[in-house]
C-alpha positions in Angstrom: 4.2 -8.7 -18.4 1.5 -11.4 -17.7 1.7 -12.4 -14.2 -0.1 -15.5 -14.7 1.2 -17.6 -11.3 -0.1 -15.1 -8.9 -3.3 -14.2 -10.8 -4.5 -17.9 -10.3 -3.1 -17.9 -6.7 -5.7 -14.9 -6.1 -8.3 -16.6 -8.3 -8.0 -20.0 -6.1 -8.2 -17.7 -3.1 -11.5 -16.3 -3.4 -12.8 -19.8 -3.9 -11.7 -20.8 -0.1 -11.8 -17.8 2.1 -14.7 -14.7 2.3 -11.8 -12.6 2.5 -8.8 -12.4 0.4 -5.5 -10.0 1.3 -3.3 -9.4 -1.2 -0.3 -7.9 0.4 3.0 -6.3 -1.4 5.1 -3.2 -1.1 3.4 -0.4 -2.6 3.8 -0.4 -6.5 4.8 -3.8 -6.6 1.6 -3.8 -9.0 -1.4 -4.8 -6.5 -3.6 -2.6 -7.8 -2.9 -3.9 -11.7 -3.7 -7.1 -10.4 -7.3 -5.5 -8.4 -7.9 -4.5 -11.3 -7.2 -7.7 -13.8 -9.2 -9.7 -11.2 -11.9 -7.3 -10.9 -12.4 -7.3 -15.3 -13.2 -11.2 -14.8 -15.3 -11.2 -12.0 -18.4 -9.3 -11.4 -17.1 -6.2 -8.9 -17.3 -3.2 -6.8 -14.0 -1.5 -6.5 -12.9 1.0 -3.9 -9.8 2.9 -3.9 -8.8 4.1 -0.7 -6.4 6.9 -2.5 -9.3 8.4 -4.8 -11.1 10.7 -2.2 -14.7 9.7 -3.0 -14.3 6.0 -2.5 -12.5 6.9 0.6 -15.1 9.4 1.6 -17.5 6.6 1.2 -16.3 4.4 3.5 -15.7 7.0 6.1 -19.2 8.5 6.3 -21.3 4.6 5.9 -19.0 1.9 5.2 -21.4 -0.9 6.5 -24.4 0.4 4.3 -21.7 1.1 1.6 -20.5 -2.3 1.8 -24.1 -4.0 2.3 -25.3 -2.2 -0.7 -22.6 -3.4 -2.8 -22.5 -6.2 -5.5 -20.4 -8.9 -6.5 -16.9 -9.3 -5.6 -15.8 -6.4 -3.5 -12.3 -5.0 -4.0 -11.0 -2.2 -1.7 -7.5 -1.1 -2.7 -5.2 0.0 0.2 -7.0 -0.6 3.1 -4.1 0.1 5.4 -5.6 3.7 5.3 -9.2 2.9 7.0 -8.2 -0.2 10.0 -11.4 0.8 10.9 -13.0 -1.1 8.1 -11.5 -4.4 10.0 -14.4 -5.0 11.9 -17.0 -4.1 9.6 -15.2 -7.1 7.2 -15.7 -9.1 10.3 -19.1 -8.9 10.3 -19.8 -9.2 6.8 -17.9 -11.7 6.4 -20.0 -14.1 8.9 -23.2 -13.2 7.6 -25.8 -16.2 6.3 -28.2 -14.3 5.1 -25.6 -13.5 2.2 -22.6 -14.4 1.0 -19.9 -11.6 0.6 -16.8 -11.5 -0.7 -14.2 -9.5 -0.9 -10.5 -8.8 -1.9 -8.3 -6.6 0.0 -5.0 -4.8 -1.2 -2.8 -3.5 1.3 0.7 -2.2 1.1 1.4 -3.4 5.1 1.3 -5.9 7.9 -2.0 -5.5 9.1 -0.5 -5.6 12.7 1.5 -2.9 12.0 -1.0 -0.2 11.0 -2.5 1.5 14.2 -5.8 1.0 15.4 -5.7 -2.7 13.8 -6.7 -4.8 17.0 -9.4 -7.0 14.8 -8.6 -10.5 13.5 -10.0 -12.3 10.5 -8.6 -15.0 11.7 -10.7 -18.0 10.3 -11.8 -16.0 7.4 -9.0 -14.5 5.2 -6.9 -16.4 2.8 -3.6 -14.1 2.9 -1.9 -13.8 -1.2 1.7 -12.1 -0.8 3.2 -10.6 -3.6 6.4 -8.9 -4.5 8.2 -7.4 -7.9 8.3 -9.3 -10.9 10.4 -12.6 -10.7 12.9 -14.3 -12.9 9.8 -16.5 -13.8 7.8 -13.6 -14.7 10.5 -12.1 -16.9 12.8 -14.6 -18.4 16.3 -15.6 -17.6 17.6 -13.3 -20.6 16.7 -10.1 -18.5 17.5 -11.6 -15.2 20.5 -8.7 -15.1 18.4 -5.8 -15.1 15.9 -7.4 -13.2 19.0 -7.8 -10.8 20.6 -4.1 -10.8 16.8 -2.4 -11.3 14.7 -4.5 -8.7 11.2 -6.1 -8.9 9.3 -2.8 -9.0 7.2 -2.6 -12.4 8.0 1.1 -12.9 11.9 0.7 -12.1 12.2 -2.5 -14.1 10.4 -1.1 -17.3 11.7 2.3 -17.1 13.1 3.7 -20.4 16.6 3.9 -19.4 18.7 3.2 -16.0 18.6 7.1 -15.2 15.2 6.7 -15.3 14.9 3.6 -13.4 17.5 5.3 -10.9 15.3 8.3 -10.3 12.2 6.8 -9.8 13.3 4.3 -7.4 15.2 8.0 -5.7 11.6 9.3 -5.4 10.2 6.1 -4.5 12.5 6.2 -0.8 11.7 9.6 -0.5 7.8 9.1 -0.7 7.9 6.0 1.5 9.6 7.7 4.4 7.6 11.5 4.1 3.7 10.1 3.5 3.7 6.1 3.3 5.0 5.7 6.7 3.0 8.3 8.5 -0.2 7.3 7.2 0.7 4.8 8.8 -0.2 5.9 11.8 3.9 5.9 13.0 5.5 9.1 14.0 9.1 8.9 13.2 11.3 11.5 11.9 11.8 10.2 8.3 15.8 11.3 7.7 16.6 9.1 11.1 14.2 6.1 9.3 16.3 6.8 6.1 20.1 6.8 8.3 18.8 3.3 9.4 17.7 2.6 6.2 21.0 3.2 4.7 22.9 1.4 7.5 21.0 -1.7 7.1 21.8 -1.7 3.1 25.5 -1.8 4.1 24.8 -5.1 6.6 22.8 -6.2 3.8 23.5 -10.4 4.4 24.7 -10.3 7.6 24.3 -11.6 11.1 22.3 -9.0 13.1 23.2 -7.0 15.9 21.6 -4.1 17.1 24.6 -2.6 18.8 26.1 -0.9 16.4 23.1 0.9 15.0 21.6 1.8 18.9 25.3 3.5 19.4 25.3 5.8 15.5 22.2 6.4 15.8 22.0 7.1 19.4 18.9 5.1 19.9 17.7 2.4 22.8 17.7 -0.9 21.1 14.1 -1.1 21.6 13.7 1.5 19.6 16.4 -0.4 17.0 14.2 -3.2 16.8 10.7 -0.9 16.6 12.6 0.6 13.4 13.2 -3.1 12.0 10.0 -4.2 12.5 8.9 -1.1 10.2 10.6 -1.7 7.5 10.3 -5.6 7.5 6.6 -5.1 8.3 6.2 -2.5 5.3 7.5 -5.4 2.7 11.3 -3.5 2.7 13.1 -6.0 4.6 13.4 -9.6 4.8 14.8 -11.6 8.2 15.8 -15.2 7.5 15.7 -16.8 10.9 18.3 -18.9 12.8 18.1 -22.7 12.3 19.4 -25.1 15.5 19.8 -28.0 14.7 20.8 -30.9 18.1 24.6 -31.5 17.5 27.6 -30.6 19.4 28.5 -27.8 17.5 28.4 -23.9 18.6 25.3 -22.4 16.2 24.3 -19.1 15.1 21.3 -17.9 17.0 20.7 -14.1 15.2 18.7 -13.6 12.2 20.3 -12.5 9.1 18.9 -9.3 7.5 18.4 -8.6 3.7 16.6 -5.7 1.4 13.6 -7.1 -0.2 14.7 -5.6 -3.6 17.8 -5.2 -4.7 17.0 -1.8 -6.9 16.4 -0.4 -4.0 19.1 -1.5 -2.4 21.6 -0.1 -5.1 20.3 3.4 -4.9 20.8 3.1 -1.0 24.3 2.7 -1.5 24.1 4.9 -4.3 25.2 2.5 -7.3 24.0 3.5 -10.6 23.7 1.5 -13.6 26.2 -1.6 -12.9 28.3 -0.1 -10.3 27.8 -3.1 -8.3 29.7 -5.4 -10.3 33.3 -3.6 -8.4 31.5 -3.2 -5.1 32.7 -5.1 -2.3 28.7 -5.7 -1.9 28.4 -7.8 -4.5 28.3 -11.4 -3.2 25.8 -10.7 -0.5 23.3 -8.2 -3.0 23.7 -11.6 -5.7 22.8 -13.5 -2.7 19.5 -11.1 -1.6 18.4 -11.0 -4.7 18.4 -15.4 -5.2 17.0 -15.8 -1.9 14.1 -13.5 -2.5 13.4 -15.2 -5.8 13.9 -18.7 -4.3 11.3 -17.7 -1.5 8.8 -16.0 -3.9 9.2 -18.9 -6.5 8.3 -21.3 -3.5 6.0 -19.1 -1.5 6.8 -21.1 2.0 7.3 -19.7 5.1 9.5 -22.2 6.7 12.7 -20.9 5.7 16.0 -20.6 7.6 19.8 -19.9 7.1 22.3 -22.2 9.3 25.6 -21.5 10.8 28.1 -22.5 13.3 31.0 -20.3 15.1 33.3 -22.9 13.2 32.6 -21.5 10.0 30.3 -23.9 8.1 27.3 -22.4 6.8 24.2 -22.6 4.6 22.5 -19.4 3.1 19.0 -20.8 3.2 17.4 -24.1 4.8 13.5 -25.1 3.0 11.0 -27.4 4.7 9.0 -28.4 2.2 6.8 -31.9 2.1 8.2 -33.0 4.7 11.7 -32.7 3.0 15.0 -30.4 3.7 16.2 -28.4 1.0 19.5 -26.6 0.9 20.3 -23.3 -1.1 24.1 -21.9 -1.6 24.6 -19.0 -3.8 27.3 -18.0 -5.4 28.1 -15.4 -8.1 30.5 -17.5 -9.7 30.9 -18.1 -13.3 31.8 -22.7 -12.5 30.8 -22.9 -8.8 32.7 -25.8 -6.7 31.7 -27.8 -3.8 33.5 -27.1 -0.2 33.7 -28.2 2.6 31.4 -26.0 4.1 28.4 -27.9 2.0 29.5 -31.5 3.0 29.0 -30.3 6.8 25.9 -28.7 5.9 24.7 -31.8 3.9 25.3 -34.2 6.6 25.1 -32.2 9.9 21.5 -31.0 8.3 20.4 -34.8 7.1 19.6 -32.4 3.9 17.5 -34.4 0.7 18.8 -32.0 -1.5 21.3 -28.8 -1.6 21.5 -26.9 -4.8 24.2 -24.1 -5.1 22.5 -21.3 -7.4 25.0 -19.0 -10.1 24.4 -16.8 -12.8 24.5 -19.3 -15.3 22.5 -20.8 -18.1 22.7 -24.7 -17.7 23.1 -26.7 -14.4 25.2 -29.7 -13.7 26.0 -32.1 -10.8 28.7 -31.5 -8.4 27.2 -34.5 -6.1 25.0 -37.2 -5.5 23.2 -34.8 -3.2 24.7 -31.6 -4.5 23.6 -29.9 -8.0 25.2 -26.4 -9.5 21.7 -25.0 -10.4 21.9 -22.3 -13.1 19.9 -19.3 -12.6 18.2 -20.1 -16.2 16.8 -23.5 -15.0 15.7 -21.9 -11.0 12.1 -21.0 -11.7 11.2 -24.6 -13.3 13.3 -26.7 -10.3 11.3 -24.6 -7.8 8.1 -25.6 -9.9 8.7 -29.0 -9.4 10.2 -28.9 -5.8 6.8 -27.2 -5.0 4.6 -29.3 -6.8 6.1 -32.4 -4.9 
């Protein structure tokens, strides 16, 4: 599957910034992309998981790295945050110009013993699964019930997709996460885990998980910043907007994938279509192609105590944009979009189903088919 929108991204990158991060979930296929970039451009590629390369940059990185030529790729650099400040100092050199590209499978603020900034330097390139504009609306199901994850997605079978995303969890929590440098029993990481995929799309509060899990709420939050850090979870912030209404002022919480949120609550094939999950994993999964599609980061969801809501709030050129979703074969506008239209002075709301044409339901208010998402995005982006 070509992966041509993010390949340029990365491409324009390197032209701006001596340092370009691509950051993704592991096996969300960084490294096929390293490796696509690094068959166009002259390179040196290190791979922090083959134990030479990583040996390497133990023992000498800076006369490893000064020795180097062209474009320099090092592949899961979450593994040596030592190599931070050596990129630092590279990077501001005069005497010659290096570049590099940098994969990583974390928030570099989460990995411990990452205290140096490249602030001013790196041009940050996030990533995810493969998209509905990646794959095509015809396979937007599967891409649904298996999740973004090349292996899942083109596994042979759903057994097979099933079992590997199984394995997947199970590696995350027993290596991934302690190479991180975070000490945490893995089965209490997965109970939270789990717990969180059954609040999938809701309002957040810590309560009930501090009181199963008999944890502080400090500690609640340390284990939400984890997971959201390591590319898992996604947090849509609170909007507020100045009217004389009672808002919403907690985050709603989503799974990044929706595969992986299906084998969580343990729903093979297309279980999901009876589960009382279903709105809010339809929703998850719109949202996360909506904010992929757009690649923005000021997003929001908006609601008041009274009961109007709006699943996601865009500012984007200086314009509002609101998203409803709705697994509905003929969507219809409510009330609960008029308020959100005027109390929200929105330019545009568009209410996104599983369909395969779109038509208008207002002046303001358009029933966007899942079929015609990727190209409206386009457009909305390139504004």
């Amino acid at each position: 599957i070509k992966r041509a929108e993010i390949v340029h991204r990365i491409h324009t990158a390197l032209l701006r910034a001596p340092v370009t991060s691509i950051l993704g979930p592991r096996q969300c296929g960084k490294t096929t992309l390293g490796r696509m970039i690094a068959s166009d451009i002259p390179s040196t590629y290190f791979d922090l998981e083959n134990p030479l390369d990583a040996s390497a940059l133990s023992a000498s990185a800076m006369t490893t790295l000064e020795n180097s030529d062209g474009l320099i790729i090092i592949d899961e650099i979450q593994r040596q945050p030592e190599l931070f400040p050596i990129l630092r100092v590279l990077a501001d050199r005069s005497d010659r110009q290096f570049r590099f590209l940098i994969l990583g499978s974390a928030d570099p603020y989460l990995v411990k013993g990452t205290s140096e900034s490249l602030a001013g330097r790196v041009e940050f390139v996030d990533i995810s699964g493969f998209t509905i504009q990646e794959i095509g609306y015809n396979d937007y199901k599967k891409l649904w019930l298996r999740g973004g994850f090349p292996p899942s997605f083109l596994a042979d079978n759903e057994e097979d997709s099933y079992a590997w995303r199984s394995n997947y969890l199970r590696t995350f929590l027993e290596r991934d996460i302690p190479q991180l440098g975070i000490a945490i029993p893995a089965e209490t990481l997965r109970r939270f885990w789990t717990m969180i995929a059954h609040y999938h799309g809701k309002i957040w509060n810590a309560s009930p998980f501090s009181a199963s899990l008999s944890l502080s709420s400090q500690m609640i939050r340390r284990y939400l910043d984890i997971l959201t850090g390591a590319y898992m979870l996604r947090r849509i912030p609170p909007w507020h907007e100045n009217i004389k209404k009672r808002q919403i002022k907690a985050p709603k919480i989503y799974l990044r994938d929706t595969g992986i949120l299906h084998v969580l609550l343990a729903l093979r094939k297309d279980a999901i279509i009876t589960h009382p999950i279903l709105g809010a994993s339809w929703e998850g999964f719109v949202i996360e192609q909506i904010l992929t599609l757009l690649q923005t980061r000021e997003f929001y969801f908006w609601g008041t105590h009274a009961g109007a809501e709006l699943d996601l709030l865009i500012f984007l050129h200086g314009k509002r944009y609101g998203f409803e979703v709705k697994y509905s074969d003929a969507p219809k506008r409510t009330k609960s979009m008029i308020i959100a239209l005027h109390d929200l002075g929105l330019d545009e709301l568009f209410v996104v189903f599983p369909g395969s044409s779109s038509y208008q339901m207002h002046d303001k208010i358009t029933a966007l088919g899942l079929a015609d998402l990727a190209a409206i995005m386009l457009k909305i982006k390139q504004y």
